[in-house]
VOMARFI-247449 format. One record per residue (C-alpha): x, y, z. Coordinates in steps of 0.25 Angstrom, whole numbers, plus 5000, padded with zeros to 4 digits. Example, Ala and Ser with C-alpha at 12.3 -4.5 7.8 and 13.67 -1.06 7.14 Angstrom:
REM residues 2
<kelo px="5049" py="4982" pz="5031"/>
<kelo px="5055" py="4996" pz="5029"/>
REM end
This chain:
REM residues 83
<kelo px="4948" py="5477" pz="5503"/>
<kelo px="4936" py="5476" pz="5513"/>
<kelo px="4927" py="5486" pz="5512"/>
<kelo px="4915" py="5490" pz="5521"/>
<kelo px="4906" py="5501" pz="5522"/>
<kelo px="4901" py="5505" pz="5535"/>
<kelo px="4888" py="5513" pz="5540"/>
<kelo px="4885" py="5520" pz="5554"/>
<kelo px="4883" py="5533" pz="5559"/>
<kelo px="4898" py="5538" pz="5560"/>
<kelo px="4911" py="5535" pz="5558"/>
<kelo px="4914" py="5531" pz="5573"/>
<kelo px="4904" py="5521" pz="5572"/>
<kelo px="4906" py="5515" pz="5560"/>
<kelo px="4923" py="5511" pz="5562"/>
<kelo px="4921" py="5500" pz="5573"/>
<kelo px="4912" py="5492" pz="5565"/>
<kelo px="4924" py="5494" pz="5552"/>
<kelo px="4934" py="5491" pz="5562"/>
<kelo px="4928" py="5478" pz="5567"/>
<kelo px="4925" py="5473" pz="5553"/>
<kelo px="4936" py="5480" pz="5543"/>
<kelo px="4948" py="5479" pz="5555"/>
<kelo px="4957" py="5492" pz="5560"/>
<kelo px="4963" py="5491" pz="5546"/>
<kelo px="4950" py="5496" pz="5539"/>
<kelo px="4950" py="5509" pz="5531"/>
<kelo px="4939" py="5520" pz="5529"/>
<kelo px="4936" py="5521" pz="5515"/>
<kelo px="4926" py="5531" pz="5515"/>
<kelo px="4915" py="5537" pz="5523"/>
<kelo px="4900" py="5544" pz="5520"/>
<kelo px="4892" py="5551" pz="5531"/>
<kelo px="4877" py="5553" pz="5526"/>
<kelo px="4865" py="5556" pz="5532"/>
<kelo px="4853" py="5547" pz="5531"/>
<kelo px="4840" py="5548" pz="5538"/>
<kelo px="4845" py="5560" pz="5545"/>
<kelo px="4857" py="5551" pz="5553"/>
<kelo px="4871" py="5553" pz="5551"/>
<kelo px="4879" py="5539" pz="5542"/>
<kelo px="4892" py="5535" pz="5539"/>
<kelo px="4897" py="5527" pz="5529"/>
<kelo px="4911" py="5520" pz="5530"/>
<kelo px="4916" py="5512" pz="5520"/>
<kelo px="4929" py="5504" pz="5526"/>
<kelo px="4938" py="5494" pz="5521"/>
<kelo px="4950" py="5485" pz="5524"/>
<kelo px="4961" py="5480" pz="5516"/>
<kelo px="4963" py="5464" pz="5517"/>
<kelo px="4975" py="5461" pz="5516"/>
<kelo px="4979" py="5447" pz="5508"/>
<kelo px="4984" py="5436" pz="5516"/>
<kelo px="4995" py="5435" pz="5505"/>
<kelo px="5000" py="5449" pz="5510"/>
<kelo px="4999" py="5448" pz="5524"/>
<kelo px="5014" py="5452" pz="5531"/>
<kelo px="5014" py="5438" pz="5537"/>
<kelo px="5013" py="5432" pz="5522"/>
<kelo px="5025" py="5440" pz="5519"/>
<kelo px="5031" py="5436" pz="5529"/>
<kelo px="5032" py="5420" pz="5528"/>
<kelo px="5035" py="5425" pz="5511"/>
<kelo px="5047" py="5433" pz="5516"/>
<kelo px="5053" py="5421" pz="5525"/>
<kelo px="5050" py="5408" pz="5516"/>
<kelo px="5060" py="5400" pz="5512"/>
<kelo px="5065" py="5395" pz="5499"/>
<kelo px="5056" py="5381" pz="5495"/>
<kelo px="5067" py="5372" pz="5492"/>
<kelo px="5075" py="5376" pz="5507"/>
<kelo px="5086" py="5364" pz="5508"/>
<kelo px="5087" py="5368" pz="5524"/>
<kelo px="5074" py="5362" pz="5525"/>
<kelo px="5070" py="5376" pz="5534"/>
<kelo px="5059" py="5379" pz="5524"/>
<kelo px="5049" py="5369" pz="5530"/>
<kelo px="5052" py="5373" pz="5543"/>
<kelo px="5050" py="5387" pz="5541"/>
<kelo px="5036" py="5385" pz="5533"/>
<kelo px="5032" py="5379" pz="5545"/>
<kelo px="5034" py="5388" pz="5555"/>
<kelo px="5025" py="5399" pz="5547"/>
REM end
């Protein structure tokens, strides 16, 4: 997981920036408003899951249609190819 903790004056300000850098699948993790030097902070601390390659649905899918290795039709090449 990517985390990242974000300053700014509020909340609304602060999510472009996390969207641009984390991605729309980034979470909230926490927030902190304070007061310092008499002006209003926010504090964000985002993150964002990255997800293996290993894992990714197009992974699982070439897995789920691969073919035995020793294919006597000779359609194993072929289909290696293709992907």
């Amino acid at each position: 997981m990517q985390v990242k903790t974000y300053t700014g004056r509020t909340l609304s300000e602060i999510m472009p920036r996390i969207k641009a850098e984390l991605g729309p699948q980034a979470a909230i993790l926490s927030t902190d408003h304070r007061k310092e030097n008499g002006k209003s902070i926010c504090d964000v601390v985002a993150g964002v899951e990255n997800e293996p390659v290993n894992d990714s649905p197009i992974s699982k899918l070439k897995d789920s249609l691969s073919c035995p290795e020793n294919s006597e039709s000779g359609l194993n090449a072929d289909r290696r190819q293709e992907w």
